[in-house]
DSSP file (Angstrom, degrees, kcal/mol; ACC not computed):
  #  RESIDUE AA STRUCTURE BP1 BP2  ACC     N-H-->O    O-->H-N    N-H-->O    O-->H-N    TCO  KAPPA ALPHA  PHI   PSI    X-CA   Y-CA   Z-CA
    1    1 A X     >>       0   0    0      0, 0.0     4,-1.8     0, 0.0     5,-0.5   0.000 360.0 360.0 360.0 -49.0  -38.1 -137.3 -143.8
    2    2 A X  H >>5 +     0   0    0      2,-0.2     4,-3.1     1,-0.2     3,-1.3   0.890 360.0  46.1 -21.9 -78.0  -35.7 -134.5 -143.0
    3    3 A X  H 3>>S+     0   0    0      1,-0.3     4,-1.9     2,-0.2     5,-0.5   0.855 114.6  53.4 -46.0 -61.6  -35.0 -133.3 -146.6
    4    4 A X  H 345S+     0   0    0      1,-0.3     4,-0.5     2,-0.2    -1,-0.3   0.667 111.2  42.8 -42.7 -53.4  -38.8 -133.5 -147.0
    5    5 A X  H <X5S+     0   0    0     -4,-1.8     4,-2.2    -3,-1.3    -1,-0.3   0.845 111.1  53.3 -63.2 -63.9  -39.4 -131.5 -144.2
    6    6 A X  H  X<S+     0   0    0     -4,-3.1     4,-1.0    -5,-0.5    -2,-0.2   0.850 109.0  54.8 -53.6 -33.5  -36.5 -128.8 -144.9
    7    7 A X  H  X5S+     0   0    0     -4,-1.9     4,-1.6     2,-0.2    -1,-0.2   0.723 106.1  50.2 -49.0 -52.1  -38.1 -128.5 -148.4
    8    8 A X  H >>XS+     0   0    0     -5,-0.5     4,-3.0    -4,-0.5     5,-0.7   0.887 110.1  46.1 -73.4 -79.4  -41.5 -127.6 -147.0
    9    9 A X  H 3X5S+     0   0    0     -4,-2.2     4,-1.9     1,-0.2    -1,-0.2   0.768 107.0  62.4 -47.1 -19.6  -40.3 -125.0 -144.7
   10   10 A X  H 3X5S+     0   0    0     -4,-1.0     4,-1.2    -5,-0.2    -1,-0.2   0.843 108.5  47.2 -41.2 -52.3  -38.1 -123.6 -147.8
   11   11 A X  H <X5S+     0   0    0     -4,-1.6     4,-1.3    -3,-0.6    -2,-0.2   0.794 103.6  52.1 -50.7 -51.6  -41.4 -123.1 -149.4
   12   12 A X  H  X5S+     0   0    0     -4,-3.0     4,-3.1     1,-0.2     5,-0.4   0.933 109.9  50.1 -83.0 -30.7  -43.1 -121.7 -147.2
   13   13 A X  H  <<S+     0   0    0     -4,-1.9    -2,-0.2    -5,-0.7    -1,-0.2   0.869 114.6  51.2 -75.7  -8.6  -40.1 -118.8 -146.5
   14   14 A X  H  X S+     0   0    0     -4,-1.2     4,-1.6     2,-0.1    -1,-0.2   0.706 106.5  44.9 -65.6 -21.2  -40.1 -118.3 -149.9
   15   15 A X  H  < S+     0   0    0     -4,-1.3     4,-0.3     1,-0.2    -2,-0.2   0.886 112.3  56.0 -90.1 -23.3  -43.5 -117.9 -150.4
   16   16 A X  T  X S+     0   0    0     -4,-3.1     4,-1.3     2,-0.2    -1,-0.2   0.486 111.4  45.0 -81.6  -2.4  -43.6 -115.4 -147.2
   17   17 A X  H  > S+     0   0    0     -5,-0.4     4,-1.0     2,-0.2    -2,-0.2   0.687 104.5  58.4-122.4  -6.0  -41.0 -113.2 -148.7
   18   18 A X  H  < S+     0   0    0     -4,-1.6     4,-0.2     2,-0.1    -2,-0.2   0.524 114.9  45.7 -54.9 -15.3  -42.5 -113.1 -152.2
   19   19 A X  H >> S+     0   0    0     -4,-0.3     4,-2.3     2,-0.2     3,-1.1   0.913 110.5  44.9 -89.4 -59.9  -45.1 -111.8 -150.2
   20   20 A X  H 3X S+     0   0    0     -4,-1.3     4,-0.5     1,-0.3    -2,-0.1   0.615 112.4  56.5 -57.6 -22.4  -43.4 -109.6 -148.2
   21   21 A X  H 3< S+     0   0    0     -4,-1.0    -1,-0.3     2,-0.2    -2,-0.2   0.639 109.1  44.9 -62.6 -49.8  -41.6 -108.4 -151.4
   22   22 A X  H X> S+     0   0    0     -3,-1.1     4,-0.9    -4,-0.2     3,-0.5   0.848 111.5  52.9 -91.7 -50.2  -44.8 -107.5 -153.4
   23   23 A X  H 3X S+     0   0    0     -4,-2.3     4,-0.7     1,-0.2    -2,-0.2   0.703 115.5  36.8 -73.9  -6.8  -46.5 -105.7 -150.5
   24   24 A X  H 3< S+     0   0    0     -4,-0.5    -1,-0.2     2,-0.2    -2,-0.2   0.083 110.2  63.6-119.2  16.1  -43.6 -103.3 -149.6
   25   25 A X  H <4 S+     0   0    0     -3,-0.5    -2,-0.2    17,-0.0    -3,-0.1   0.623 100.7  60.3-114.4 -35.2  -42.7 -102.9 -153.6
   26   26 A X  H  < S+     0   0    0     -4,-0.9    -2,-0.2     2,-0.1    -3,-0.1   0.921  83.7  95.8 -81.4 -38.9  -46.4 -101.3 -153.9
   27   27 A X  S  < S-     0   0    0     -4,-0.7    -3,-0.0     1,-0.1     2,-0.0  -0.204  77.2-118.5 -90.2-177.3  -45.9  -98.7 -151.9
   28   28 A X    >>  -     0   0    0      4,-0.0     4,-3.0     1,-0.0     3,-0.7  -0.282  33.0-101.6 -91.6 145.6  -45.0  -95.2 -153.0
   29   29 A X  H 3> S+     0   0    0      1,-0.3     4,-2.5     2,-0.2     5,-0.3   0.845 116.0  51.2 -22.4 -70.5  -41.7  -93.5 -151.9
   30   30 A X  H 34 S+     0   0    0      1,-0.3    -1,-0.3     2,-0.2    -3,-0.0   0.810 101.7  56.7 -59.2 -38.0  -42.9  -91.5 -149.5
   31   31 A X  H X> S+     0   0    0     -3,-0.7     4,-1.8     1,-0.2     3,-1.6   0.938 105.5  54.2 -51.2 -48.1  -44.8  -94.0 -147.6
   32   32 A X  H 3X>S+     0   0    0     -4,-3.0     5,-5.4    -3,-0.2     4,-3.5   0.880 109.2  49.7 -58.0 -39.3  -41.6  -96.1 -147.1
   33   33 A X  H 3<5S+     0   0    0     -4,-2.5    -1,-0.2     3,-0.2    -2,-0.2   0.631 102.2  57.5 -68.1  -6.4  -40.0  -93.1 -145.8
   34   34 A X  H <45S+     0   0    0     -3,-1.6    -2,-0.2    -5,-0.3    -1,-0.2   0.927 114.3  38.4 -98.7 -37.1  -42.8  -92.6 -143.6
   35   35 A X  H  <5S-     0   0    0     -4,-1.8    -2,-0.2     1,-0.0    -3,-0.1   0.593 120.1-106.6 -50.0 -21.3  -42.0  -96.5 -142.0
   36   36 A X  T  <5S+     0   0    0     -4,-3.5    -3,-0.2     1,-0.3     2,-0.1   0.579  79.8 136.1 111.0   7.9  -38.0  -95.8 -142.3
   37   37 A X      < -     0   0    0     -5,-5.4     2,-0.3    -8,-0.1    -1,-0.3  -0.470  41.4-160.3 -91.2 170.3  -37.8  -98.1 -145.4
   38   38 A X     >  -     0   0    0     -2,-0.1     4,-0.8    -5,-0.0    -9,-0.0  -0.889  36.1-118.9-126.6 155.4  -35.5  -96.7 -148.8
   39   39 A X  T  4 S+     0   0    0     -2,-0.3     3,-0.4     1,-0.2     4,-0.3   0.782 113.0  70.2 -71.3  -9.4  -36.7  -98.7 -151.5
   40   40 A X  T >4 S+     0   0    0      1,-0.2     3,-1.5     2,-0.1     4,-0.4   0.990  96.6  60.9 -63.4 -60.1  -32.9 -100.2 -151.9
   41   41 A X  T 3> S+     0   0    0      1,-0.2     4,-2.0     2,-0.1    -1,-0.2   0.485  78.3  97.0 -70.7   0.4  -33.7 -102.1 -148.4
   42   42 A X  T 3< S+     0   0    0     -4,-0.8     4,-0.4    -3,-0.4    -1,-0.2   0.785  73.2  47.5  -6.7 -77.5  -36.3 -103.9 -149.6
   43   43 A X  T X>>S+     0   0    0     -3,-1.5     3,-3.4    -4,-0.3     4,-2.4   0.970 114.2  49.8 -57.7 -62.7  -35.2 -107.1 -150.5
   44   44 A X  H 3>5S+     0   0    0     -4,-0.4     4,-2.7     1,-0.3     5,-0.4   0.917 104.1  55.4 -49.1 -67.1  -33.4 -107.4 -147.3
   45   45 A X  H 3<5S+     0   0    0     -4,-2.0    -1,-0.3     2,-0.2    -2,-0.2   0.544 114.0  43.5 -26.5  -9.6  -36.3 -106.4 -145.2
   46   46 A X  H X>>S+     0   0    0     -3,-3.4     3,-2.1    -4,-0.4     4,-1.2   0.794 114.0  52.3 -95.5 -61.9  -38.5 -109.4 -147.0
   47   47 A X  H 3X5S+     0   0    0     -4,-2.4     4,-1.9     1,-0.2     3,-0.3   0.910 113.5  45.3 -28.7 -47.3  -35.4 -111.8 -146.6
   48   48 A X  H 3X<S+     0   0    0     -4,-2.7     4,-0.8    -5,-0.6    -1,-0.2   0.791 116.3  38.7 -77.0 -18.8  -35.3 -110.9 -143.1
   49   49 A X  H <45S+     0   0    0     -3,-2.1    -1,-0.3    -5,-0.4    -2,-0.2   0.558 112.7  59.7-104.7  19.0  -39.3 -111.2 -142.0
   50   50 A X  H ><5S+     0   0    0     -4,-1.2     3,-0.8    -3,-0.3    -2,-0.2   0.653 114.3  44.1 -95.7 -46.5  -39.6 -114.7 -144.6
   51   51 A X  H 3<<S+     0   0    0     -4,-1.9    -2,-0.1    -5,-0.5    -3,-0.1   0.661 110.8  49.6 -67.2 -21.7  -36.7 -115.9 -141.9
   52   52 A X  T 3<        0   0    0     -4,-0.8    -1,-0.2     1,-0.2    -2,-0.1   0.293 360.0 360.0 -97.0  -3.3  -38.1 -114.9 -138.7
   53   53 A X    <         0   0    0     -3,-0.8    -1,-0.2    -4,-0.1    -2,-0.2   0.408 360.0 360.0-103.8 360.0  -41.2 -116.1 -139.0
């Protein structure tokens, strides 16, 4: 039941930082700069809200 369980929640933080991934990938330089973001930090910012959540 564990594994099962550990599996599931895998999924779903993958699927919330494919998300997060996609929406912060569309916007435009400038925008990210206006949130603080460089597009390098990107992945990590997704990693990090798929993890907290």
């Amino acid at each position: 039941m564990y594994l099962f369980s550990s599996l599931v929640r895998m999924l779903r933080v993958w699927r919330k930082y494919n998300e997060s991934l996609r929406e912060l990938s569309r916007l435009g330089d400038r925008e990210l700069a206006d949130i603080g973001i460089m597009r390098a930090d990107i992945q990590q910012i997704a990693w990090d809200a798929a993890r907290a959540d």
